[in-house]
Backbone as JSON, one array per atom type, in Angstrom:
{
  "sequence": "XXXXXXXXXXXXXXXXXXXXXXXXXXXXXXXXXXXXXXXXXXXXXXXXXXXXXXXXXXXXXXXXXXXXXXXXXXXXXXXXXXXXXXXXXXXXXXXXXXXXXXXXXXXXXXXXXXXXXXXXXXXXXXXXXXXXXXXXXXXXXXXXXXXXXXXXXXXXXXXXXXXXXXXXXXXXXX",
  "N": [[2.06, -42.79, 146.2], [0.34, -40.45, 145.49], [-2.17, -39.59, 142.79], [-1.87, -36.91, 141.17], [-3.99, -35.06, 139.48], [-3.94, -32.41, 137.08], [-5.3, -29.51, 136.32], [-6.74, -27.28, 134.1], [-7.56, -23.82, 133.57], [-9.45, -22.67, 131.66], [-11.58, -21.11, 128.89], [-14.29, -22.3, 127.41], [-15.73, -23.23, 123.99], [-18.37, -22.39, 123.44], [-18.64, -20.32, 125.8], [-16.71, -18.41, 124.4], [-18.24, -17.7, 122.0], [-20.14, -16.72, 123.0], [-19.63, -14.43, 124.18], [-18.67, -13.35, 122.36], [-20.23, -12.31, 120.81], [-22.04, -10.54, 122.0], [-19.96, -8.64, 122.36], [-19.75, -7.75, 119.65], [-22.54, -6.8, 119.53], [-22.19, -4.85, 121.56], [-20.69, -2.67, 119.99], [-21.85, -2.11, 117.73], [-23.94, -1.01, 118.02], [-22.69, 1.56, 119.3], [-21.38, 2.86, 117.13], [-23.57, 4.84, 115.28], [-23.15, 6.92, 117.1], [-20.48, 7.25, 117.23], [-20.21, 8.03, 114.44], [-21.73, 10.53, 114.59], [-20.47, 11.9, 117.01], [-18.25, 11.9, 114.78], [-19.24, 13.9, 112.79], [-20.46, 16.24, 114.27], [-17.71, 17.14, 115.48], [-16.69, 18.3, 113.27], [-17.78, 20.52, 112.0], [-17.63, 21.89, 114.55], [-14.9, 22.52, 113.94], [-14.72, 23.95, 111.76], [-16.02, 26.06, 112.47], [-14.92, 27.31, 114.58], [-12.38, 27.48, 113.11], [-13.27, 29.44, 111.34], [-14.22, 31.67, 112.98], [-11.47, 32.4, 114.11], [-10.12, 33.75, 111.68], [-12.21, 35.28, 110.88], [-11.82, 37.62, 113.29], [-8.74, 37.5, 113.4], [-8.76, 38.89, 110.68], [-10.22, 41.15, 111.51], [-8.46, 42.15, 113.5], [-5.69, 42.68, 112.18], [-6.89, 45.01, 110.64], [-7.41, 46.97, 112.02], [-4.76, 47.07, 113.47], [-3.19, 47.51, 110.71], [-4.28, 49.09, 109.52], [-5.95, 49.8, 107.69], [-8.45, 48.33, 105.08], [-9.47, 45.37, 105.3], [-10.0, 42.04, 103.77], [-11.94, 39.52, 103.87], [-13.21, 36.54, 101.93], [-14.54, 34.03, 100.26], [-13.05, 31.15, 98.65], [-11.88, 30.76, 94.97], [-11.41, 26.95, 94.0], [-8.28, 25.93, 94.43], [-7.57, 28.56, 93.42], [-5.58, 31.52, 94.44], [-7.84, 33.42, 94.59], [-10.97, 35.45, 95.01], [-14.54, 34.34, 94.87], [-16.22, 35.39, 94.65], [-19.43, 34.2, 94.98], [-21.3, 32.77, 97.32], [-20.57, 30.44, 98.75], [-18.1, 28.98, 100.64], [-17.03, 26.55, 101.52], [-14.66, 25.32, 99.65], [-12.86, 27.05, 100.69], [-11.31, 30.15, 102.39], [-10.1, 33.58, 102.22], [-7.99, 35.57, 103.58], [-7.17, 39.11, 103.1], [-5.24, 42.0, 102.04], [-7.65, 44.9, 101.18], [-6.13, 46.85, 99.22], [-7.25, 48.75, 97.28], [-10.03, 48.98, 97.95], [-11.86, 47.86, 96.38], [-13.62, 45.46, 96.98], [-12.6, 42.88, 96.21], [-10.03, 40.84, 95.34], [-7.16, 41.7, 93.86], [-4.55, 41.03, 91.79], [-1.3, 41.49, 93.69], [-1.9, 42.13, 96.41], [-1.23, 42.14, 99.35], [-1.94, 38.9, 101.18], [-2.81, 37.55, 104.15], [-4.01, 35.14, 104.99], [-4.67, 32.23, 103.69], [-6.87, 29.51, 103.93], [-7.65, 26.75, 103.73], [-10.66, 24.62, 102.21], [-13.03, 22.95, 103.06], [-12.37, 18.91, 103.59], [-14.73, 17.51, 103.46], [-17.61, 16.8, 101.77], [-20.46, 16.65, 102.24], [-20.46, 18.65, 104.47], [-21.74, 22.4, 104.57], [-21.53, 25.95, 104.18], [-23.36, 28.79, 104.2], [-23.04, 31.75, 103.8], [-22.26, 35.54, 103.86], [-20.91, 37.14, 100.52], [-18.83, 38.0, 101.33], [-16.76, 39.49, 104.02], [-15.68, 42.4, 104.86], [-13.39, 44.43, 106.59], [-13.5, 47.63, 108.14], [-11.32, 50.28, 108.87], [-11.36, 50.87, 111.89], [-11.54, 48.87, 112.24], [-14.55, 47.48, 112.23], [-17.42, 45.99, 110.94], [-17.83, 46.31, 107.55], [-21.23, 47.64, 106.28], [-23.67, 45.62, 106.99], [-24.74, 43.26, 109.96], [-23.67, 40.29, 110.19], [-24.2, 36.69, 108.99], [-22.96, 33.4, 109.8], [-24.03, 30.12, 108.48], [-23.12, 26.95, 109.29], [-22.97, 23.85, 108.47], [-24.0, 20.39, 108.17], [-25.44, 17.33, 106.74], [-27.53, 16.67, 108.01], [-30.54, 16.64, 109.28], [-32.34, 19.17, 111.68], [-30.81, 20.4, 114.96], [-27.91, 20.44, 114.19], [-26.09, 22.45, 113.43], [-23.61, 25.29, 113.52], [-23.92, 28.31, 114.68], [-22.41, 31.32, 113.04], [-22.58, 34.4, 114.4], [-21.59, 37.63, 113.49], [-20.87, 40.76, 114.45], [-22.15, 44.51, 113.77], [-19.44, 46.15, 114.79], [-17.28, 43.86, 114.43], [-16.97, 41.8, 115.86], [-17.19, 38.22, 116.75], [-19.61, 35.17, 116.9], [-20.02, 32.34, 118.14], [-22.8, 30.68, 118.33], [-24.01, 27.5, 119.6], [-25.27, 24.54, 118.18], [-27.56, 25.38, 116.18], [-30.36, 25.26, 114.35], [-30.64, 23.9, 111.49], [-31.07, 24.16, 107.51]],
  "CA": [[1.97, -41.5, 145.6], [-1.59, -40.16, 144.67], [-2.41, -39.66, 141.53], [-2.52, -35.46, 140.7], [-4.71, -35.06, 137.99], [-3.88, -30.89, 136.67], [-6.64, -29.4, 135.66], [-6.4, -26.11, 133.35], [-8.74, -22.96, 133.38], [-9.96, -22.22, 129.92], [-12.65, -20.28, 127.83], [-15.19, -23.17, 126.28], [-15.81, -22.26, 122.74], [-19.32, -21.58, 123.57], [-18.47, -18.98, 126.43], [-16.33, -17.45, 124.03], [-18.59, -17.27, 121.22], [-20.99, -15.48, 123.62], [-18.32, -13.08, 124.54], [-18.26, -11.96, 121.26], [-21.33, -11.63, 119.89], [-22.22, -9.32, 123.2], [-19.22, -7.85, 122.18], [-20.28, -7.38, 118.39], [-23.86, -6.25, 119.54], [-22.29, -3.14, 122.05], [-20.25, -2.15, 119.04], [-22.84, -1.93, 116.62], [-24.71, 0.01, 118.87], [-21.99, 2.61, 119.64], [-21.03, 3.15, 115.51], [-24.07, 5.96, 115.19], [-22.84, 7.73, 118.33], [-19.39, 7.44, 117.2], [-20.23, 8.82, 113.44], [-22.3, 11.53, 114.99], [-18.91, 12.82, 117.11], [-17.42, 13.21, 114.21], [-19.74, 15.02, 112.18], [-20.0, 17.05, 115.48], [-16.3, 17.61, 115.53], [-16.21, 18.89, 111.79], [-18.46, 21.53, 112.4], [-16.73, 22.95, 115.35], [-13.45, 22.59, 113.42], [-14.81, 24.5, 110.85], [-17.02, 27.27, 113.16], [-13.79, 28.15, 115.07], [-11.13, 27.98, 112.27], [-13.88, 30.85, 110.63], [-14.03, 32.66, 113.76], [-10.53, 32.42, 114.48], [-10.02, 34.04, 110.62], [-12.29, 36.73, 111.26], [-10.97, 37.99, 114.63], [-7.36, 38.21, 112.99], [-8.96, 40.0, 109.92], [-10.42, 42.55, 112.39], [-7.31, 42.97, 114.44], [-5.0, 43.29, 111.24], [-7.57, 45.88, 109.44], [-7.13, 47.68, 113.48], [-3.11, 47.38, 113.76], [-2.63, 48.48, 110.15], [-4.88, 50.71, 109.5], [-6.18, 49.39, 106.11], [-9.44, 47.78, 104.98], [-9.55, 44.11, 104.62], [-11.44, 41.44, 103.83], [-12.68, 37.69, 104.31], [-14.1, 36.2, 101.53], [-14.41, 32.43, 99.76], [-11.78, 31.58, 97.56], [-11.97, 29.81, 94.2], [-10.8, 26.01, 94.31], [-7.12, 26.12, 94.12], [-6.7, 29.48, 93.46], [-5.81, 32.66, 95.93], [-8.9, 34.64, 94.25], [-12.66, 35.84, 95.58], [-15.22, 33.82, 93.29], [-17.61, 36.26, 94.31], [-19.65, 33.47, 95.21], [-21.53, 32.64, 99.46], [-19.97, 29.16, 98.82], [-17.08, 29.14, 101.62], [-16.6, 25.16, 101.27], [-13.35, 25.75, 99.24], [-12.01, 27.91, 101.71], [-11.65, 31.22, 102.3], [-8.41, 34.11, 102.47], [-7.65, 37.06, 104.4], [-6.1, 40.16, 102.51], [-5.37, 43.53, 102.3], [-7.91, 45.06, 100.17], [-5.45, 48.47, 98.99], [-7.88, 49.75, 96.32], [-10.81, 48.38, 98.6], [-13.07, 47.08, 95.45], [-14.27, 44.15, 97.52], [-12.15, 41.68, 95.36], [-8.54, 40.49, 95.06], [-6.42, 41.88, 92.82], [-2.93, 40.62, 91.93], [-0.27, 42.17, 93.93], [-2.58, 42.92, 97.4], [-1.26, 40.89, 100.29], [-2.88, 37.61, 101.2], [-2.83, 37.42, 105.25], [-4.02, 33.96, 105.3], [-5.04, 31.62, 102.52], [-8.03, 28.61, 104.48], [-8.26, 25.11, 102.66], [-11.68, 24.23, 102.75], [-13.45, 21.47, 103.93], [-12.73, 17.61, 102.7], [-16.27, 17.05, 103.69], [-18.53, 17.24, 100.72], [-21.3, 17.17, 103.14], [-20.73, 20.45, 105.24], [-22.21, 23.18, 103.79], [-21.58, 26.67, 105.28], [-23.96, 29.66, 104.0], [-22.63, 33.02, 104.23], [-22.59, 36.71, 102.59], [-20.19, 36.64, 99.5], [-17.7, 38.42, 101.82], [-16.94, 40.17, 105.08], [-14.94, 43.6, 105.1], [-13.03, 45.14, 107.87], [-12.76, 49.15, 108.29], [-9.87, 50.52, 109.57], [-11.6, 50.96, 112.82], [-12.28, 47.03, 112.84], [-15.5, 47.33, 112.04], [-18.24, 45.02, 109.23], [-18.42, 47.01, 106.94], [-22.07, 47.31, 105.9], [-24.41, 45.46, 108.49], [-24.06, 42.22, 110.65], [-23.57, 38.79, 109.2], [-24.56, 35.2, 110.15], [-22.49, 32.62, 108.88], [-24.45, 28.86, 108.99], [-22.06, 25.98, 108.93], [-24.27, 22.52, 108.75], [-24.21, 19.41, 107.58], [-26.11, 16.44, 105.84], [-28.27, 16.06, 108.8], [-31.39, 17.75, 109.29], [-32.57, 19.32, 112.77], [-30.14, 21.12, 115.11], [-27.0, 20.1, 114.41], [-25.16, 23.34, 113.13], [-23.25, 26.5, 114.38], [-23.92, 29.74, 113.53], [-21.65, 32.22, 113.67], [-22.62, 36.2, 114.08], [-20.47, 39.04, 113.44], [-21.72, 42.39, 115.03], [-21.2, 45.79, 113.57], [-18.34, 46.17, 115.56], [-16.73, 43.1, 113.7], [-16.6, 40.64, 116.92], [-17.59, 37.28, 116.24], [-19.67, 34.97, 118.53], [-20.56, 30.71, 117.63], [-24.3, 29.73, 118.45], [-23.69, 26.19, 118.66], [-26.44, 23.44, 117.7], [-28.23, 25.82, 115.78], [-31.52, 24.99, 113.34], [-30.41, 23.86, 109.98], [-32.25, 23.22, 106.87]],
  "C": [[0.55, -41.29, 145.1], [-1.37, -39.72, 143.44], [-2.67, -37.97, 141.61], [-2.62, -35.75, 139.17], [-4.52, -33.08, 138.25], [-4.94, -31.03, 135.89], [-6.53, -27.55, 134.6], [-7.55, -25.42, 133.21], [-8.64, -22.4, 132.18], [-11.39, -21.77, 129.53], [-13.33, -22.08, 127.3], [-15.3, -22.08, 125.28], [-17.23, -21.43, 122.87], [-19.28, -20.17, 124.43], [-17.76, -17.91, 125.19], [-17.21, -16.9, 122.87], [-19.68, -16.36, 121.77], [-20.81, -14.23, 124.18], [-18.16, -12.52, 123.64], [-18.98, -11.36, 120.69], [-22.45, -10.51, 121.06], [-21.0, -8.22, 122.92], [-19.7, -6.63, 120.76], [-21.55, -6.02, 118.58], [-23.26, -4.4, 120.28], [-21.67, -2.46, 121.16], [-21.41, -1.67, 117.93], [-23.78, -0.82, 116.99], [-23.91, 1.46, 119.59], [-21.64, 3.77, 118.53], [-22.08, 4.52, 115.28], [-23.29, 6.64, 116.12], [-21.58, 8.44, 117.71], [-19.54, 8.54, 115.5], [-20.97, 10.4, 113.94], [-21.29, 12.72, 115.85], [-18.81, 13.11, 116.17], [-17.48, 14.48, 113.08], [-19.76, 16.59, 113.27], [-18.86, 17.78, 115.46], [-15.9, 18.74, 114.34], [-16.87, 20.12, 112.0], [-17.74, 22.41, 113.24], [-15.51, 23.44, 115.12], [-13.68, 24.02, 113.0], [-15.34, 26.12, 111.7], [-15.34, 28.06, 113.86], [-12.96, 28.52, 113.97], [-12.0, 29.32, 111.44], [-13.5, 31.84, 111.69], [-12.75, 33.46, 114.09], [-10.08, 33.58, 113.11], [-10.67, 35.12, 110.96], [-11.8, 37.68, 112.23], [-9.59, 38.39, 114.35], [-7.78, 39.12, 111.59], [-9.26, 41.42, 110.87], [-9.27, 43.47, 113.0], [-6.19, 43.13, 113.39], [-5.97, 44.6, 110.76], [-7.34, 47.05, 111.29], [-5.28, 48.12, 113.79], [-2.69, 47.69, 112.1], [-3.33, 49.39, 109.56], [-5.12, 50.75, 108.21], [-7.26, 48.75, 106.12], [-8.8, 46.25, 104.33], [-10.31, 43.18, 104.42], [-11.22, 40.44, 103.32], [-13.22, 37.25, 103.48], [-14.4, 34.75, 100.87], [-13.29, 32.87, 98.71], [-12.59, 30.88, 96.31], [-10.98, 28.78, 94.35], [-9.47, 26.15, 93.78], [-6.5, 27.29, 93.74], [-6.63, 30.87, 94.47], [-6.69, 33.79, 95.2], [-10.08, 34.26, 94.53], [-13.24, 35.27, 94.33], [-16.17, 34.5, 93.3], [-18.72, 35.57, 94.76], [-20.23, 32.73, 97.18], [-20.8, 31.24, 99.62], [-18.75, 28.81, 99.32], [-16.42, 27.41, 101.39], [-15.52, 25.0, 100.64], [-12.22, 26.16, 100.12], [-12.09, 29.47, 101.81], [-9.84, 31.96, 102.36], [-8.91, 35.44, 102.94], [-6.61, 38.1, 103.62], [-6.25, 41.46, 102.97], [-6.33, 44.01, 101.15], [-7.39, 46.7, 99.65], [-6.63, 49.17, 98.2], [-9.06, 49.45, 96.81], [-11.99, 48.78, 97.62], [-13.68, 45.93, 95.84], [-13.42, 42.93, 96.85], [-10.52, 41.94, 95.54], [-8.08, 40.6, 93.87], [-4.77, 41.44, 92.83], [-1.82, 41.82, 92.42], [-0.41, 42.78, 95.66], [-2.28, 41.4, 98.1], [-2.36, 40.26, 100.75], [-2.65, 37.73, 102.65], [-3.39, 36.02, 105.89], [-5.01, 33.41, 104.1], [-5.73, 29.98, 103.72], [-8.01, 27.86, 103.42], [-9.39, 25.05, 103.26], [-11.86, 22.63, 103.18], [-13.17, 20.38, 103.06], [-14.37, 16.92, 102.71], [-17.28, 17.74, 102.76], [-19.97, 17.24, 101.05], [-21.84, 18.27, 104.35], [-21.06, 21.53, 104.53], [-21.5, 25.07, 104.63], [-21.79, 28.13, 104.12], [-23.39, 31.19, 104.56], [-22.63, 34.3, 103.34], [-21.6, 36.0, 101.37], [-18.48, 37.14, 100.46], [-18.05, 39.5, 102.83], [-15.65, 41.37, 104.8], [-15.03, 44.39, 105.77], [-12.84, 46.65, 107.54], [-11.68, 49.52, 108.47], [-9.61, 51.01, 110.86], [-11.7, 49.47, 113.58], [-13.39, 46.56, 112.74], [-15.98, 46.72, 110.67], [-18.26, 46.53, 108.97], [-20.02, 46.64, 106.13], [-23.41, 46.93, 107.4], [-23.56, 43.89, 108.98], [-24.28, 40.81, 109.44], [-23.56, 37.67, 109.88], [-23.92, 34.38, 108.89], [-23.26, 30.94, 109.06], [-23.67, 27.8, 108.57], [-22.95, 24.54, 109.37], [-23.56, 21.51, 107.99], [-25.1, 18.69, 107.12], [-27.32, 16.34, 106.47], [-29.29, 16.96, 109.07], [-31.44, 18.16, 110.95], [-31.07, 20.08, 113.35], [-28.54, 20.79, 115.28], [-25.63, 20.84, 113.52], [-24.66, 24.23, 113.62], [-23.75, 27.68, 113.31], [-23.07, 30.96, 114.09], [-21.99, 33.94, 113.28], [-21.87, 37.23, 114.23], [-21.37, 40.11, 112.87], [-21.08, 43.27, 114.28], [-19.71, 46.29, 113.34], [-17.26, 44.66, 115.19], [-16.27, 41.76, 114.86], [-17.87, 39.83, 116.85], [-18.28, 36.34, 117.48], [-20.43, 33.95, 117.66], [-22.05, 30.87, 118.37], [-23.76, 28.32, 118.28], [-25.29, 25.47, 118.33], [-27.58, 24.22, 117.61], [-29.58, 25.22, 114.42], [-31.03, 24.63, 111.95], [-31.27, 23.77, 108.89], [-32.06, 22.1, 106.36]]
}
């Protein structure tokens, strides 16, 4: 009978420790990229869920035939702080006695949590108000939604006259 000697295919420790620290290294090197998505991501969250907000203010202030209006909220509560500081959030109402402000008793049409990101910023009038044609009232408006990062890595969103909204993306920040 001959002698079989089995022999077993295995990892040495050295192969594996070089397997990992090639591993380590493309990771380490992916981590900006990957934080940079998701600042990326937040931004666009934020640029559409505005747009998306104005666009149904327009087409409510169009199907009922009432002035309304877009403006920041104060933290936790459903009232205008008066305030360009959107980061809170913002709400959609009816404005009945159309004083630019929320008064108790004037439907709310959508109430916006703002951002958890205490690094997005997003620059805008104090408030946007619809006609009852659909139209800004007033002139046009640029909203800038940025973050921490300098160079072009914001949207901007402009709303025409005519109250239709339109992203710029990877716009100029300061």
């Amino acid at each position: 009978m001959k002698n079989m000697i089995s022999r077993h295919a295995a990892f040495t420790l050295t192969e594996l420790l070089i397997t990992l620290a090639i591993v380590a290294i493309l990771a380490t090197s992916a981590a900006p990229s990957f934080v940079n998505l998701v600042k990326n991501n937040r931004i666009t969250v934020l640029s559409t869920g505005m747009s998306g907000s104005i666009y149904m203010a327009r087409s409510e202030a169009l199907k009922r035939k009432k002035v309304i209006l877009l403006c920041p909220k104060n933290s936790g509560t459903p009232e205008c702080d008066g305030s360009a500081d959107w980061v809170n959030g913002w709400m959609v109402f009816v404005d009945e006695n159309t004083d630019g402000s929320y008064n108790s008793g004037e439907e709310i049409i959508r109430d916006q949590e703002g951002t958890e990101s205490p690094v997005v910023t997003i620059s805008a009038p104090n408030s946007l108000q619809f006609n009852t044609q659909g139209g800004l009232v007033g002139s046009s408006a640029m909203l800038a939604i940025c973050d921490d990062r300098s160079g072009e890595y914001g949207d901007t969103l402009v709303v025409n006259i005519a109250g239709q909204a339109n992203i710029k993306e990877q716009q100029q920040c300061n």
